[in-house]
C-alpha positions as CSV (number, residue, x, y, z in Angstrom):
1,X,0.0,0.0,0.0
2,X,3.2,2.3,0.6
3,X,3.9,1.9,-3.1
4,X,0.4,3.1,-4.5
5,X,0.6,6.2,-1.9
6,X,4.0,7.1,-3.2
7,X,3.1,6.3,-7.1
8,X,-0.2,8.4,-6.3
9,X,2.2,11.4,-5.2
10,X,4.4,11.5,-7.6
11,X,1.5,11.3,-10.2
12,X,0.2,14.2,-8.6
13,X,3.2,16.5,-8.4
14,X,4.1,16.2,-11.9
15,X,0.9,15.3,-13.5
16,X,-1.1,18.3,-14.7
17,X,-4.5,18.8,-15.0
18,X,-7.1,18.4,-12.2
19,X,-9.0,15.5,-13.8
20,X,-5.8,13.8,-15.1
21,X,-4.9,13.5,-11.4
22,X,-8.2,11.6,-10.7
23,X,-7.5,9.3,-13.4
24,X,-3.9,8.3,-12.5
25,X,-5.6,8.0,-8.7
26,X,-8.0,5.3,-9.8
27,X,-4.9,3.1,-12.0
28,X,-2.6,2.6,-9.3
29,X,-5.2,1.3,-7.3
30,X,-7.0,-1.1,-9.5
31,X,-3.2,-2.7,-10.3
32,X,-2.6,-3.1,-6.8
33,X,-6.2,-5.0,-6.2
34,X,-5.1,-6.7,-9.4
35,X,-1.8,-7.8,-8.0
36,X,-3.6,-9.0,-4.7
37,X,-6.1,-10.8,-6.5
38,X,-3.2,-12.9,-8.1
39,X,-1.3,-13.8,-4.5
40,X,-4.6,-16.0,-3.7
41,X,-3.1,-19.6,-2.8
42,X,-4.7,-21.9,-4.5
43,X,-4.1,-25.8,-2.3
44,X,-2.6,-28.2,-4.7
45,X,-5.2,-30.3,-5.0
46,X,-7.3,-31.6,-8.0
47,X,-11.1,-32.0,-7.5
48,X,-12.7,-34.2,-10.1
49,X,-16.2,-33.4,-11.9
50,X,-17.6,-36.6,-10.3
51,X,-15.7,-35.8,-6.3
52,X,-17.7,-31.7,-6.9
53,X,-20.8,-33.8,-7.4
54,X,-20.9,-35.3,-3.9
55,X,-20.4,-31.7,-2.3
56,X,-23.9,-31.0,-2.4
57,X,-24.8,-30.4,1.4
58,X,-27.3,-33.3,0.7
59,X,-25.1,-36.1,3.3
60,X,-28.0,-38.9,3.6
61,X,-25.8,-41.3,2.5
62,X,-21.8,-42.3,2.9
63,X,-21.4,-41.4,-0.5
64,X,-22.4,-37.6,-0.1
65,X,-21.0,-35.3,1.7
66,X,-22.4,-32.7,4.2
67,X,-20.3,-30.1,3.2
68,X,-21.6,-27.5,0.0
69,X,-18.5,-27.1,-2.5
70,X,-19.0,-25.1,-5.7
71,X,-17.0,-24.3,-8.7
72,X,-15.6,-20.8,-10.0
73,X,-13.3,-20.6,-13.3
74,X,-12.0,-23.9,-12.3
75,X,-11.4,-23.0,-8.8
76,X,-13.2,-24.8,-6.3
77,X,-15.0,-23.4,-3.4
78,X,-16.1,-24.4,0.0
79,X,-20.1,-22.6,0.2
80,X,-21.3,-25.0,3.0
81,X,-21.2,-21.4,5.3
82,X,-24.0,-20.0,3.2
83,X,-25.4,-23.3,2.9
84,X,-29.1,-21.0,3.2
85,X,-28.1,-20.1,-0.3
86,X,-26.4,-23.1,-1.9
87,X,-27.9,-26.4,-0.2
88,X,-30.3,-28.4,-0.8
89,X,-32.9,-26.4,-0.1
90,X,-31.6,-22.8,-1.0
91,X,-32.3,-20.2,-4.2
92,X,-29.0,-21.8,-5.8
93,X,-28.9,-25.4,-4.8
94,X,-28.4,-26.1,-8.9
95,X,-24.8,-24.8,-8.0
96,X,-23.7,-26.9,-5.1
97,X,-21.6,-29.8,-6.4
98,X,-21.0,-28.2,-10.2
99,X,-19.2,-26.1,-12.3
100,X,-21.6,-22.7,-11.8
101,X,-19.3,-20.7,-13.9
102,X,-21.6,-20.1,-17.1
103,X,-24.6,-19.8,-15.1
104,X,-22.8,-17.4,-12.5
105,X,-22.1,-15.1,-15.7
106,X,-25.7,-15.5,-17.4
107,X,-27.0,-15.0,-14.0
108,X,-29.3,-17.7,-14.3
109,X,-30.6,-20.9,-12.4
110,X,-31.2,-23.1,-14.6
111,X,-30.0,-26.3,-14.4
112,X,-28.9,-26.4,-18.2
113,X,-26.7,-23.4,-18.2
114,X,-25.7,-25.2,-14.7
115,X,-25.0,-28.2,-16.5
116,X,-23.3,-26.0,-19.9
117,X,-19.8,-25.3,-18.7
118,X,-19.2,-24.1,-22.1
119,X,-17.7,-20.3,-21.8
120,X,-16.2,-19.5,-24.9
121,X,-19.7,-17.8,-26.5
122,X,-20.0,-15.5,-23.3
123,X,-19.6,-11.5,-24.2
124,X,-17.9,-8.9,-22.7
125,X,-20.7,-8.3,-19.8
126,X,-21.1,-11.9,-18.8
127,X,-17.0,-12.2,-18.1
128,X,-17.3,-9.2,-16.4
129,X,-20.2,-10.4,-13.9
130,X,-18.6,-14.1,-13.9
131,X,-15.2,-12.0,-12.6
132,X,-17.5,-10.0,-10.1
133,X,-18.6,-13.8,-8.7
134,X,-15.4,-15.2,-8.8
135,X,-13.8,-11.6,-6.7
136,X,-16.6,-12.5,-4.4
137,X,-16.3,-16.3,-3.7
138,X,-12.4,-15.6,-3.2
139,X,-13.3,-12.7,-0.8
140,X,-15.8,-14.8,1.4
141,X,-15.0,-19.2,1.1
142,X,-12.3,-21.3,1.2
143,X,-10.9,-22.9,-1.8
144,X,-10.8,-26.2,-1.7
145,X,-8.9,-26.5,-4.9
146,X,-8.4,-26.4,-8.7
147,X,-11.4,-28.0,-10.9
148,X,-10.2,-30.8,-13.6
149,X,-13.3,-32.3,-15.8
């Protein structure tokens, strides 16, 4: 943070124009949060589709798990804390146990764009909300690990 506050000065002193200076203000920042968002540890551990799948928060049998994990752009997450949300009985239980990533960026719950983990058709906006997601699922869970089909 001592960098950005010294880049931010120096920007200032020799950069001209009022609004020029709030430009420059916003850059340094955003590379910083940029740079952060890169130092997130990912464990070195693979999840499979079909290990994801028993991460559903369901847990009635030994093959199921209580916990709630989802996946991100191949990262995978550890929900079961909002498990009001994401198990079984929650607004997005079509995401526990799956790759959510194209419906994350279509914003939608339905289980075929749940089940479409195609991403290459996906504009400009949609990767821009499927970032927003991914910001806040490294913000608030656990990863668990990197997703492998």
């Amino acid at each position: 943070m001592g960098n950005a506050q010294s880049q931010e000065g120096g920007e200032n002193n020799g950069g001209g124009g009022q609004g020029q200076s709030s430009q420059l203000h916003i850059s340094p920042r955003d590379s910083l949060e940029d740079k952060m968002e890169s130092l997130v540890i990912v464990p070195d551990v693979i999840v499979t589709r079909e290990e994801l799948m028993r991460y559903t928060g369901g847990g009635t049998n030994h093959s199921q798990e209580k916990r709630i994990y989802l996946c991100c752009k191949d990262i995978v997450y550890d929900v079961t804390a909002a498990k009001d949300f994401y198990g079984p009985e929650g607004p997005y239980a079509n995401f526990a146990g799956r790759d959510a990533s194209r419906a994350l960026a279509l914003m939608s719950l339905k289980i075929e764009d749940v089940e479409n983990t195609d991403l290459s058709d996906l504009d400009d906006e949609q990767l821009s909300v499927l970032n927003d997601w991914e910001r806040k699922f490294k913000s608030k869970y656990k990863i668990v690990g990197r997703y492998q089909a």
